[in-house]
mmCIF file as gemmi writes it, N, C-alpha and C atoms, coordinates in Angstrom:
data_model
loop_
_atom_site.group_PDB
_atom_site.id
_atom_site.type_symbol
_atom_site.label_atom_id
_atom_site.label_alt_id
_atom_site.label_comp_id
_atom_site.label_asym_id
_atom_site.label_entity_id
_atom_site.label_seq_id
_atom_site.pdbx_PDB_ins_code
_atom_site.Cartn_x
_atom_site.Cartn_y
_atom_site.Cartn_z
_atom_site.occupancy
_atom_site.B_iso_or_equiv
_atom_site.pdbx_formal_charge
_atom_site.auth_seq_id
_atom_site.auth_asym_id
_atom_site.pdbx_PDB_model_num
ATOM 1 N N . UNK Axp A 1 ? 0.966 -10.964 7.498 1 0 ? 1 A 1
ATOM 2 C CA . UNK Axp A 1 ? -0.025 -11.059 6.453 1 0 ? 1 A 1
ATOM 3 C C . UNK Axp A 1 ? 0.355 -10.105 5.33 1 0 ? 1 A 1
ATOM 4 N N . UNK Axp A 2 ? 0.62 -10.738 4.294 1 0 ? 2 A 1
ATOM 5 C CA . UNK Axp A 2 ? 1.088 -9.914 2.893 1 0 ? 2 A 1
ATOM 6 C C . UNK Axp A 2 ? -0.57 -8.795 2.851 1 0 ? 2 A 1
ATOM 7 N N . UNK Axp A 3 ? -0.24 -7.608 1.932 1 0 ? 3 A 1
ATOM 8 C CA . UNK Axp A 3 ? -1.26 -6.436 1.61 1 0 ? 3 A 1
ATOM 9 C C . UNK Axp A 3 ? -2.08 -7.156 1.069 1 0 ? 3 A 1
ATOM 10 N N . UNK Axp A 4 ? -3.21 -6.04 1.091 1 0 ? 4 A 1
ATOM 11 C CA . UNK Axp A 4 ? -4.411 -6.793 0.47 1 0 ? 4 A 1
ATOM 12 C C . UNK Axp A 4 ? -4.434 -6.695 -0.832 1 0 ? 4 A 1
ATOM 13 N N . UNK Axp A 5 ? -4.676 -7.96 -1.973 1 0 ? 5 A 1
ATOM 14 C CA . UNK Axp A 5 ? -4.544 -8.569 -3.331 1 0 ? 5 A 1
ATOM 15 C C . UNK Axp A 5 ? -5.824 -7.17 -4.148 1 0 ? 5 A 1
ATOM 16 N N . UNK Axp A 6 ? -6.754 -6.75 -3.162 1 0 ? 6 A 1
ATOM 17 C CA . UNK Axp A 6 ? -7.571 -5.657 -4.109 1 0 ? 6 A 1
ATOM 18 C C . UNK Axp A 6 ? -6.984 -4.872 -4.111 1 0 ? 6 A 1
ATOM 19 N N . UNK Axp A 7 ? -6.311 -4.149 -3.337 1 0 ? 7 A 1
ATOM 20 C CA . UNK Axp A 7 ? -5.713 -2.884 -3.522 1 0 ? 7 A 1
ATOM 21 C C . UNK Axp A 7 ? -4.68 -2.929 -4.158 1 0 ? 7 A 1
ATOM 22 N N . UNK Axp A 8 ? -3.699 -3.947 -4.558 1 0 ? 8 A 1
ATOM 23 C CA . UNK Axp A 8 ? -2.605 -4.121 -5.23 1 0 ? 8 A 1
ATOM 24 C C . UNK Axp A 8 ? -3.4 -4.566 -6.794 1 0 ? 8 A 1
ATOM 25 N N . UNK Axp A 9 ? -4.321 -5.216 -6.941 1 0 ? 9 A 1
ATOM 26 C CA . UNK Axp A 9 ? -5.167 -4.945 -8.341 1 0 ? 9 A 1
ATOM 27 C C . UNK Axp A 9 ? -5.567 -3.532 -8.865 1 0 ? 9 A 1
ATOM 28 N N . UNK Axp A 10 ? -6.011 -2.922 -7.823 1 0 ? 10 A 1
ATOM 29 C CA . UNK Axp A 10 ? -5.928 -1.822 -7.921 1 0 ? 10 A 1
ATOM 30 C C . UNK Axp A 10 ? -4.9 -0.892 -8.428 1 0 ? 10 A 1
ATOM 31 N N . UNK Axp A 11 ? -3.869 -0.75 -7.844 1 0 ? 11 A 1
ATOM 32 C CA . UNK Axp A 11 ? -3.119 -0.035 -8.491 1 0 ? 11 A 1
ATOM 33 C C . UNK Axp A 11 ? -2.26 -0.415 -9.609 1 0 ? 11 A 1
ATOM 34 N N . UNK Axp A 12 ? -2.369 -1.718 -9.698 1 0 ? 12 A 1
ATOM 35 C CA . UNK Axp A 12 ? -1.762 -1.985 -11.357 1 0 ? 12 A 1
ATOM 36 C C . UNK Axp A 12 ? -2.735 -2.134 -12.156 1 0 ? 12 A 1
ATOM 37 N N . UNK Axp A 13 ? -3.525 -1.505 -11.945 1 0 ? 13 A 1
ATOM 38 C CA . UNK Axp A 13 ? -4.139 -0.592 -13.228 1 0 ? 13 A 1
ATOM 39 C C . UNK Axp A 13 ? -4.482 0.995 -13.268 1 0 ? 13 A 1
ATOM 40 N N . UNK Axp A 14 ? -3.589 1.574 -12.331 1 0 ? 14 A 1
ATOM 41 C CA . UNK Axp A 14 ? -3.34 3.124 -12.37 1 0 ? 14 A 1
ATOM 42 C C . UNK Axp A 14 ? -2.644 3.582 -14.294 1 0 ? 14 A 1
ATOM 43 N N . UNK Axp A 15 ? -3.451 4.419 -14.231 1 0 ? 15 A 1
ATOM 44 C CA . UNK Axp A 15 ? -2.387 5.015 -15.623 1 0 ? 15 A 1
ATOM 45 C C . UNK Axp A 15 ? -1.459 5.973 -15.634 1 0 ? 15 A 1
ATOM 46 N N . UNK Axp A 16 ? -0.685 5.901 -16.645 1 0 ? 16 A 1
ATOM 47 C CA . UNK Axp A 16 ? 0.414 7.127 -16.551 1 0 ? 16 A 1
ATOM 48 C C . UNK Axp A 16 ? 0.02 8.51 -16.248 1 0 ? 16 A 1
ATOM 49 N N . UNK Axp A 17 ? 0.66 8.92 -15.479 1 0 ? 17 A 1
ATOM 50 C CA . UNK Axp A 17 ? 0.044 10.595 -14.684 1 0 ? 17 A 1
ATOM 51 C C . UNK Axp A 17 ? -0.482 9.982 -13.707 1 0 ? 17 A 1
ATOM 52 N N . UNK Axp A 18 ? -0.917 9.298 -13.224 1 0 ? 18 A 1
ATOM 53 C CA . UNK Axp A 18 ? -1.628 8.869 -11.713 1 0 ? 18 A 1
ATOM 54 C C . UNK Axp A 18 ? -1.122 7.877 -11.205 1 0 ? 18 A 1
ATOM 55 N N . UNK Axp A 19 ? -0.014 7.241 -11.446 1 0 ? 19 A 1
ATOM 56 C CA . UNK Axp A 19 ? 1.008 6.408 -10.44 1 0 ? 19 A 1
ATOM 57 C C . UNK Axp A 19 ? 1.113 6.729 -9.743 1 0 ? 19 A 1
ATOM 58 N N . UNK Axp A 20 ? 1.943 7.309 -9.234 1 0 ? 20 A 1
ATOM 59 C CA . UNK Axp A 20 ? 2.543 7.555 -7.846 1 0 ? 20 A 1
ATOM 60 C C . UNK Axp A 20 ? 1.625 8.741 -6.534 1 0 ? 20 A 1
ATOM 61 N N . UNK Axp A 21 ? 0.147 9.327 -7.399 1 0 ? 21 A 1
ATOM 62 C CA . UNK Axp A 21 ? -0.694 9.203 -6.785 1 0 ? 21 A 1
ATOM 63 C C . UNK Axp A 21 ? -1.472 8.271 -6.355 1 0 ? 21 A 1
ATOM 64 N N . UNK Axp A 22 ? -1.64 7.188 -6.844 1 0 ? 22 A 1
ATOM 65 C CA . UNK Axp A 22 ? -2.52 6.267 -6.437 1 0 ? 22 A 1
ATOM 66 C C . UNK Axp A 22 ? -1.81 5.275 -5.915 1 0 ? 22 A 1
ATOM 67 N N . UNK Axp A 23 ? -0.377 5.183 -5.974 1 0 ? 23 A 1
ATOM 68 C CA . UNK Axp A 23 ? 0.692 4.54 -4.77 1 0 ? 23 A 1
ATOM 69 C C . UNK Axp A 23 ? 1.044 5.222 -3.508 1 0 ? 23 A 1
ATOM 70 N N . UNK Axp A 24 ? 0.567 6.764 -3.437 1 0 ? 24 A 1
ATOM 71 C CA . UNK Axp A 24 ? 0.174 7.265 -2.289 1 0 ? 24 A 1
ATOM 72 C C . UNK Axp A 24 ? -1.003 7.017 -1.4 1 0 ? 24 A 1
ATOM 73 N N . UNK Axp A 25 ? -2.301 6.52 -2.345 1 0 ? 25 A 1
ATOM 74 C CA . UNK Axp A 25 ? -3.711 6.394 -1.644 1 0 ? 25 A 1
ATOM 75 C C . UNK Axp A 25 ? -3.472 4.974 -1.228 1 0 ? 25 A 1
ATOM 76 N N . UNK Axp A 26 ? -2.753 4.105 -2.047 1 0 ? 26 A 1
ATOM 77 C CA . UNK Axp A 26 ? -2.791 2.269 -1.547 1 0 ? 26 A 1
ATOM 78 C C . UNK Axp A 26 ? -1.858 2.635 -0.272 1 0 ? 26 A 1
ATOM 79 N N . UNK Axp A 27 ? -0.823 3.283 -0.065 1 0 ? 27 A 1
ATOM 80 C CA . UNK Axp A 27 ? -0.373 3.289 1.039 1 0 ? 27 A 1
ATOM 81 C C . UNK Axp A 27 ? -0.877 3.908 1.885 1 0 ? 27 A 1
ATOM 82 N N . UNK Axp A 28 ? -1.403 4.818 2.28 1 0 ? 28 A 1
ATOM 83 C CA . UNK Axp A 28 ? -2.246 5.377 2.929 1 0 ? 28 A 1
ATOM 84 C C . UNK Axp A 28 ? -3.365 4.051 3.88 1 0 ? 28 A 1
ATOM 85 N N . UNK Axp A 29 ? -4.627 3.805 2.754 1 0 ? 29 A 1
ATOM 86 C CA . UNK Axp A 29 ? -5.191 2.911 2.995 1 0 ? 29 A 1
ATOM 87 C C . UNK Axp A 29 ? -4.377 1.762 3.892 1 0 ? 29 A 1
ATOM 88 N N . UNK Axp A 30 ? -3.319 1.162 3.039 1 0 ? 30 A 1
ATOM 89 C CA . UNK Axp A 30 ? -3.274 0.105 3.673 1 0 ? 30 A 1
ATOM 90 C C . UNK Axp A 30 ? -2.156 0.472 5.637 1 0 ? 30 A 1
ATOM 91 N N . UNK Axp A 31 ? -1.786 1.802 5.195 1 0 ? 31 A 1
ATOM 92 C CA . UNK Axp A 31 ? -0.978 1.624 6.415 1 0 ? 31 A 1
ATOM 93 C C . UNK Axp A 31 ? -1.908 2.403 7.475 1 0 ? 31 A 1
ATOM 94 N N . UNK Axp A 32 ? -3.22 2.858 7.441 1 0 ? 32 A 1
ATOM 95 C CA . UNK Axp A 32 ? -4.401 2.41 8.456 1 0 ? 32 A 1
ATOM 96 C C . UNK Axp A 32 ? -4.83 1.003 8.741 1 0 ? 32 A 1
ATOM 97 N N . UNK Axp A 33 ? -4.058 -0.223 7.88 1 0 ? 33 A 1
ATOM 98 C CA . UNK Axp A 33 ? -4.467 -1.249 8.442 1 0 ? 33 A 1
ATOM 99 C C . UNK Axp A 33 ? -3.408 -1.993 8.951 1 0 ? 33 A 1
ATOM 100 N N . UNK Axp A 34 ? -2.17 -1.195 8.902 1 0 ? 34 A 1
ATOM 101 C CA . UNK Axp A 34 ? -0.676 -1.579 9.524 1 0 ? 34 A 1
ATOM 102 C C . UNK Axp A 34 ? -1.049 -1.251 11.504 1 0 ? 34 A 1
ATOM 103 N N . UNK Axp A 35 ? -1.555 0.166 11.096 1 0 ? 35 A 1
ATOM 104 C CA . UNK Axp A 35 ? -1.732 0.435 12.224 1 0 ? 35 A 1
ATOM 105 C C . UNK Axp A 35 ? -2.756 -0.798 13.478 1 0 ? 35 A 1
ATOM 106 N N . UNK Axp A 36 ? -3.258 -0.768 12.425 1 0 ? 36 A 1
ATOM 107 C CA . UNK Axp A 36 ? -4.461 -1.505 13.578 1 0 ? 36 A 1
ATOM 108 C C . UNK Axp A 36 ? -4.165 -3.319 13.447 1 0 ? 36 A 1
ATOM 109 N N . UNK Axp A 37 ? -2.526 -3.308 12.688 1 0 ? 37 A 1
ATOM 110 C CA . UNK Axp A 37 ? -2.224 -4.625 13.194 1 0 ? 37 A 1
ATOM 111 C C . UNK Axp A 37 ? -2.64 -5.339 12.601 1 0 ? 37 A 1
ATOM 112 N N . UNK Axp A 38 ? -3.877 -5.225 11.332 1 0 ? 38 A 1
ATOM 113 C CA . UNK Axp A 38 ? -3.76 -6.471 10.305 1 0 ? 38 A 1
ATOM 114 C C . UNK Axp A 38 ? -3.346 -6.555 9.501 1 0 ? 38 A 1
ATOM 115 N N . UNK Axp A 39 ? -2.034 -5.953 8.932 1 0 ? 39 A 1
ATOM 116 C CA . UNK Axp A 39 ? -0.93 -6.209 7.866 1 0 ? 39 A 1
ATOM 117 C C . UNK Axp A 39 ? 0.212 -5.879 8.317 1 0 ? 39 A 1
ATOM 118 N N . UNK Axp A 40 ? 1.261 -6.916 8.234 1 0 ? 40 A 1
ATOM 119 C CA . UNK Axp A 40 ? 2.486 -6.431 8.824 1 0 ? 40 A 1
ATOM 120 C C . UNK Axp A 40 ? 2.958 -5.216 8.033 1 0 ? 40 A 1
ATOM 121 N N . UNK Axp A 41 ? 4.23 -4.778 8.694 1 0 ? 41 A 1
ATOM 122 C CA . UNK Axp A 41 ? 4.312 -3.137 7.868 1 0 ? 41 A 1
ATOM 123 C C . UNK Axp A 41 ? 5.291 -3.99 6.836 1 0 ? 41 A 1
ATOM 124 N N . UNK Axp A 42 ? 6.312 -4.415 7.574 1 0 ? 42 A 1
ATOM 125 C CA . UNK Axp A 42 ? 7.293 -4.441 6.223 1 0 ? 42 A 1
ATOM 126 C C . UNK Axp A 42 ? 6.908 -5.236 5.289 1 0 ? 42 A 1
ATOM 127 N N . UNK Axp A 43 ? 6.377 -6.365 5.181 1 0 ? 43 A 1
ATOM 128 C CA . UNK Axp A 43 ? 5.738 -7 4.05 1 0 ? 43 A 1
ATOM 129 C C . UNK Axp A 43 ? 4.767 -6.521 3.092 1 0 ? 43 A 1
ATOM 130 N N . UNK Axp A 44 ? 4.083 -4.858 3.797 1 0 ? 44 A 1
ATOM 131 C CA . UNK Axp A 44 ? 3.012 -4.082 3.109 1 0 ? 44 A 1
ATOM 132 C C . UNK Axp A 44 ? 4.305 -3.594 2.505 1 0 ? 44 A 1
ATOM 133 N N . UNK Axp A 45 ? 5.083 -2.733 3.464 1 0 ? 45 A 1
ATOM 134 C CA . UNK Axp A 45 ? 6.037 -1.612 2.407 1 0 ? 45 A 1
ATOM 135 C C . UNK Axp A 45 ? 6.172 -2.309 1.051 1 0 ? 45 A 1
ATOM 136 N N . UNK Axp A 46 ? 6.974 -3.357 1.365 1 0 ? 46 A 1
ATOM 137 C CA . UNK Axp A 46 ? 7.673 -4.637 0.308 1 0 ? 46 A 1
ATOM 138 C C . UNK Axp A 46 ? 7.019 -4.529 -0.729 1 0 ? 46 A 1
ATOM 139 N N . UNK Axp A 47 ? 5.897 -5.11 -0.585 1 0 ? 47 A 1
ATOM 140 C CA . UNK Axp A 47 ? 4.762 -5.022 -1.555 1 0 ? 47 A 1
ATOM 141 C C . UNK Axp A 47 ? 4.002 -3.916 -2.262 1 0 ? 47 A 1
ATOM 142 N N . UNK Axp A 48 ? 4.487 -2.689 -1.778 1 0 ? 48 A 1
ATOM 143 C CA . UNK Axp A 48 ? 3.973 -1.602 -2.095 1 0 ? 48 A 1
ATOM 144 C C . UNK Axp A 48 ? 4.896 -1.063 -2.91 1 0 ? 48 A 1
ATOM 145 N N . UNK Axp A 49 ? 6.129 -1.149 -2.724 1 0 ? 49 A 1
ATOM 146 C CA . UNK Axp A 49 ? 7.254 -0.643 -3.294 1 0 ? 49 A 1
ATOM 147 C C . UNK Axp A 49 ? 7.173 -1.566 -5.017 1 0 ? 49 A 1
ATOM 148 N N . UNK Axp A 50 ? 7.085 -2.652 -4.402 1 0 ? 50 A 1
ATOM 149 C CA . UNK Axp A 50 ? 7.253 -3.487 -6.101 1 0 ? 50 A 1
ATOM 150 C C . UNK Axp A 50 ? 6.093 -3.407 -6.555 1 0 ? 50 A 1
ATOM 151 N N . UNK Axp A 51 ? 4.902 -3.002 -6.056 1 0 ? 51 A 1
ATOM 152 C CA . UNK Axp A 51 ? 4.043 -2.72 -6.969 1 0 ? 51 A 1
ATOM 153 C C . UNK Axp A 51 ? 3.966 -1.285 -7.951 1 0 ? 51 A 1
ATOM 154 N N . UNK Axp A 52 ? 4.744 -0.643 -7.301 1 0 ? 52 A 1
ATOM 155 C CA . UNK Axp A 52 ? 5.204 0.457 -7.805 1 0 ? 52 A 1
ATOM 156 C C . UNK Axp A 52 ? 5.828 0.516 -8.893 1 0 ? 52 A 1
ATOM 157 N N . UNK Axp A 53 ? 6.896 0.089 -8.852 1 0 ? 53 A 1
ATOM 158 C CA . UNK Axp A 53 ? 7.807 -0.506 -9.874 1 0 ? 53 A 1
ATOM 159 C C . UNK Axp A 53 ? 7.59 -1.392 -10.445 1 0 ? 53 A 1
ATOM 160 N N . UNK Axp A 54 ? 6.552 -1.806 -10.522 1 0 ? 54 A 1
ATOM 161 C CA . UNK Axp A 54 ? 6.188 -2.546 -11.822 1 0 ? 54 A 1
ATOM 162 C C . UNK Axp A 54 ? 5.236 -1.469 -12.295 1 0 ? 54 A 1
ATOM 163 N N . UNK Axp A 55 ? 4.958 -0.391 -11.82 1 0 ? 55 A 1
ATOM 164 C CA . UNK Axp A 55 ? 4.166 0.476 -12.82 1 0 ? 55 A 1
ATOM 165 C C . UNK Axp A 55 ? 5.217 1.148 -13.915 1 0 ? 55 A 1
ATOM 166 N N . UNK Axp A 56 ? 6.825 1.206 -12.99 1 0 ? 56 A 1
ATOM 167 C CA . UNK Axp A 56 ? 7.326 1.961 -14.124 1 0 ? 56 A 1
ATOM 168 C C . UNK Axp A 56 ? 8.204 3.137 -13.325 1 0 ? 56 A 1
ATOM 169 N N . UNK Axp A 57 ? 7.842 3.181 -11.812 1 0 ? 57 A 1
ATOM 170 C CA . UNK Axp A 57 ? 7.869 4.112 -11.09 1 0 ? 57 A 1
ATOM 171 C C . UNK Axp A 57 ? 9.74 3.666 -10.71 1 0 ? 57 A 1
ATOM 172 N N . UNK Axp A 58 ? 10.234 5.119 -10.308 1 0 ? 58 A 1
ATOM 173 C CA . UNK Axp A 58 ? 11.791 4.82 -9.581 1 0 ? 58 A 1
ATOM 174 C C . UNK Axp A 58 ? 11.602 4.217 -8.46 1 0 ? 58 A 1
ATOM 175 N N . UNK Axp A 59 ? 12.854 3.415 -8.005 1 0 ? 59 A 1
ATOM 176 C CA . UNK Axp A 59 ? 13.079 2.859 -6.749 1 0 ? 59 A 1
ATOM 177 C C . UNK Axp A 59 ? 12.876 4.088 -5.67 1 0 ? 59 A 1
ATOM 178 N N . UNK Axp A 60 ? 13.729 5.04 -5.616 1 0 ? 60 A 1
ATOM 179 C CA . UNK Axp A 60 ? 13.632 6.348 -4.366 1 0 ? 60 A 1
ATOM 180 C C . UNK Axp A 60 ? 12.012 6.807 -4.772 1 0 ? 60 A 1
ATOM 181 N N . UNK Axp A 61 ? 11.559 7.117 -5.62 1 0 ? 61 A 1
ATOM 182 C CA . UNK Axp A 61 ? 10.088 7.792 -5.679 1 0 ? 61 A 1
ATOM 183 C C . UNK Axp A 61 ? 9.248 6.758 -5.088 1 0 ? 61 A 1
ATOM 184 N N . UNK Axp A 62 ? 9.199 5.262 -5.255 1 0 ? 62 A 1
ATOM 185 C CA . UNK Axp A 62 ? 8.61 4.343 -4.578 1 0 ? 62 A 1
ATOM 186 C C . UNK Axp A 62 ? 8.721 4.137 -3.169 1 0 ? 62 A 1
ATOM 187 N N . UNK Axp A 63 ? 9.819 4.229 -2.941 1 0 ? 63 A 1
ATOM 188 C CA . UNK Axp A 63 ? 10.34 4.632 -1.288 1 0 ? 63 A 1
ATOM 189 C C . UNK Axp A 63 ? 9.931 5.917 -0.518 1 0 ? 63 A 1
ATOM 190 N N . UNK Axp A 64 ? 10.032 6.944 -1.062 1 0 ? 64 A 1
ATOM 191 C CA . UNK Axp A 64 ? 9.475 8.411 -0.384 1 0 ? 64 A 1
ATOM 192 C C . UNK Axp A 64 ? 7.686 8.217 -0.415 1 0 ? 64 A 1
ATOM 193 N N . UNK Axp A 65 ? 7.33 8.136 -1.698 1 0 ? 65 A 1
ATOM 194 C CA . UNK Axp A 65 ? 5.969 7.967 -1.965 1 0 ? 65 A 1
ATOM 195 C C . UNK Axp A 65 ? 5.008 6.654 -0.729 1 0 ? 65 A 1
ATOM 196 N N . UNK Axp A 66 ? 5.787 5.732 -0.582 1 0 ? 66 A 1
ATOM 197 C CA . UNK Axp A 66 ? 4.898 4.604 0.47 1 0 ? 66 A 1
ATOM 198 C C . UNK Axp A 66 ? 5.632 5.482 1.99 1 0 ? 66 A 1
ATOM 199 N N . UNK Axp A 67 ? 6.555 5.509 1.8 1 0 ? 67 A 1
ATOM 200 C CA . UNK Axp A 67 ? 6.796 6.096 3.327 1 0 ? 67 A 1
ATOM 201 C C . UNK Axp A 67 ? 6.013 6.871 3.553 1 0 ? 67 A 1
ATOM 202 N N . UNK Axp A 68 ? 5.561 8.236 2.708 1 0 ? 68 A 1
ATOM 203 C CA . UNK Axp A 68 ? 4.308 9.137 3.438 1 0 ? 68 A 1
ATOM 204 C C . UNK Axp A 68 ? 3.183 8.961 3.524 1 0 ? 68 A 1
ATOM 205 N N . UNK Axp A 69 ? 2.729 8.002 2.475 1 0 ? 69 A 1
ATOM 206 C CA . UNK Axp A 69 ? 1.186 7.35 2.539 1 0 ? 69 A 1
ATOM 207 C C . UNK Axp A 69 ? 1.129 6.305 3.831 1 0 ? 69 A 1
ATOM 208 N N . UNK Axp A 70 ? 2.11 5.696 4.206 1 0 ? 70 A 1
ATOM 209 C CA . UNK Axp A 70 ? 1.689 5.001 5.067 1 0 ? 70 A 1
ATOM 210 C C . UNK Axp A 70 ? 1.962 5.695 6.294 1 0 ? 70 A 1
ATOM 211 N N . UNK Axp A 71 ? 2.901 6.595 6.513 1 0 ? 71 A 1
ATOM 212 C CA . UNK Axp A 71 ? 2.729 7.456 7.516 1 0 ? 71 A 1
ATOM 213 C C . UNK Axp A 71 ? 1.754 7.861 8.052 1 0 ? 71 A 1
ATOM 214 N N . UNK Axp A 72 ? 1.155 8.356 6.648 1 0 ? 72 A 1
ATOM 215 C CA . UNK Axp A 72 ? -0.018 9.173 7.553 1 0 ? 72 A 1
ATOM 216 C C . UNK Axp A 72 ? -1.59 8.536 7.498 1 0 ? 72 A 1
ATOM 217 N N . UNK Axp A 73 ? -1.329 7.035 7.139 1 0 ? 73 A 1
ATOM 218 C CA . UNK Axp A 73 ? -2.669 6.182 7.309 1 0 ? 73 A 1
ATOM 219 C C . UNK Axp A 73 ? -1.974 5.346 8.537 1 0 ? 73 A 1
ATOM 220 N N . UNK Axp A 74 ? -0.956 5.334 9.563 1 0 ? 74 A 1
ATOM 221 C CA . UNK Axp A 74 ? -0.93 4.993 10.312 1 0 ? 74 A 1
ATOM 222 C C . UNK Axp A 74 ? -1.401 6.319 11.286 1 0 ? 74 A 1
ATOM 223 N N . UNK Axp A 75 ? -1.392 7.015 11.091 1 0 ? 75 A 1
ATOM 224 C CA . UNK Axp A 75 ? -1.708 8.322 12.156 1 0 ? 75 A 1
ATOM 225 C C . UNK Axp A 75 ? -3.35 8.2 12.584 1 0 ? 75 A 1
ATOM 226 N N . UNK Axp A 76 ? -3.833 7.542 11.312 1 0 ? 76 A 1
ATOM 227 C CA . UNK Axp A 76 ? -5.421 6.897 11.218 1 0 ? 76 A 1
ATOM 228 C C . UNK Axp A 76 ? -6.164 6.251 11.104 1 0 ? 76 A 1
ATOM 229 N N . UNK Axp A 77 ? -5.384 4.612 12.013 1 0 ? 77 A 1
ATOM 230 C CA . UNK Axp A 77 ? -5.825 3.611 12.318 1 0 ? 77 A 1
ATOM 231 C C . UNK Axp A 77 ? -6.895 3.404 12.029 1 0 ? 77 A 1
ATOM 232 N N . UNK Axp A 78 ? -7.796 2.288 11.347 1 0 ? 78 A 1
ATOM 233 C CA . UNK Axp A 78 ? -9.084 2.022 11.151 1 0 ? 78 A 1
ATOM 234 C C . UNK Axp A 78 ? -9.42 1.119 12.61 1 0 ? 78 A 1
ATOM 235 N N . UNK Axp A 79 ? -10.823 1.594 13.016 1 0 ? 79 A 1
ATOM 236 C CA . UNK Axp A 79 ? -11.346 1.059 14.446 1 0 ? 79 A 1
ATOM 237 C C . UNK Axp A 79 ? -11.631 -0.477 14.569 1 0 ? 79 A 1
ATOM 238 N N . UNK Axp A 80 ? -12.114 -0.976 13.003 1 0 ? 80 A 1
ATOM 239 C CA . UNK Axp A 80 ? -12.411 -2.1 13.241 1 0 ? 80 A 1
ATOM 240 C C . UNK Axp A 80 ? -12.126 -3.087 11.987 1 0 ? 80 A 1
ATOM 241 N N . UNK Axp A 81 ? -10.932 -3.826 12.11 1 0 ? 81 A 1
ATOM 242 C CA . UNK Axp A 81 ? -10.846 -4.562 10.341 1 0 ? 81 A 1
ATOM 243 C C . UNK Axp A 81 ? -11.408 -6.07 10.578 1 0 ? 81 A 1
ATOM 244 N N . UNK Axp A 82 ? -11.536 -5.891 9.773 1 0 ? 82 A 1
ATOM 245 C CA . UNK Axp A 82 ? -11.961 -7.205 9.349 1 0 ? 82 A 1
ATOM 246 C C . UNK Axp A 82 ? -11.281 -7.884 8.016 1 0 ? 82 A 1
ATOM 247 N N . UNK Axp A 83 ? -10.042 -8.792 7.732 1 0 ? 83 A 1
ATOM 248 C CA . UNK Axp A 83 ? -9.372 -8.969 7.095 1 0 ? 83 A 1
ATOM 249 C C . UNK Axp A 83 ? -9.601 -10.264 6.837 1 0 ? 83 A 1
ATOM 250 N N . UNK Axp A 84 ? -9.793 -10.923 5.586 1 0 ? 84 A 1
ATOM 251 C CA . UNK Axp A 84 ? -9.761 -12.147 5.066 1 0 ? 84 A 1
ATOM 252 C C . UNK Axp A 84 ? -8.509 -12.948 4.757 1 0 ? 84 A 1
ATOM 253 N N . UNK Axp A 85 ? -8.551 -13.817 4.815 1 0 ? 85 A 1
ATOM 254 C CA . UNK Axp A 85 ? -6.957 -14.53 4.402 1 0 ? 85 A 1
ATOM 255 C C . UNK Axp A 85 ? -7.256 -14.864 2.927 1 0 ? 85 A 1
ATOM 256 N N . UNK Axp A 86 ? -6.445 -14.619 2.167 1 0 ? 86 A 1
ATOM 257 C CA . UNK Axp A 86 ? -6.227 -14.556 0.38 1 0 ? 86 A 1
ATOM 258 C C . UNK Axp A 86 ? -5.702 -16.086 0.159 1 0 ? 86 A 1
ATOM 259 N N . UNK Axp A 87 ? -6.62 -16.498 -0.513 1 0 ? 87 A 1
ATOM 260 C CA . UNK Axp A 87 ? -6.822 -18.035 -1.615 1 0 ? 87 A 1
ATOM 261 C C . UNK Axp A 87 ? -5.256 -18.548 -1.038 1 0 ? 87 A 1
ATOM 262 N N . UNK Axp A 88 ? -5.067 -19.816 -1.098 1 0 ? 88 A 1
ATOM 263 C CA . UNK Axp A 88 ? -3.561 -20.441 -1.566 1 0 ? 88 A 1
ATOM 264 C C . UNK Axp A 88 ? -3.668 -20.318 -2.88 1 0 ? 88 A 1
């Protein structure tokens, strides 16, 4: 299951100075929901990374930056998701 379409709305509309903070909180968020198995990881990373870079952000800063957000929102699995499947 590709990331969730709000949180990736979300961060493409972060502004300059708060990129790659708020590509830390979408990863975060979403890799508490890697953990608990309703988003695959690599298709979140994937998606996290190019959402990044379309803010403007480097390839390695997009890479370090989702690797620790989702690190440590996998350390904090959410107990109970409830995930919708996104429009065709």
């Amino acid at each position: 299951m590709l990331p969730s379409g709000a949180e990736l709305d979300r961060l493409s509309q972060a502004e300059n100075g708060t990129r790659n903070g708020h590509l830390n909180r979408s990863a975060f968020a979403l890799g508490q929901l890697v953990a608990s198995e309703a988003l695959d990881e690599l298709e979140t990373v994937t998606g996290l990374i190019e959402a990044g870079q379309n803010l403007g952000l480097g390839l390695r800063e997009c890479e370090r930056t989702v690797a620790s957000g989702l690190r440590g929102g996998m350390e904090q699995p959410r107990a109970s998701v409830s995930v919708r499947p996104r429009p065709a």
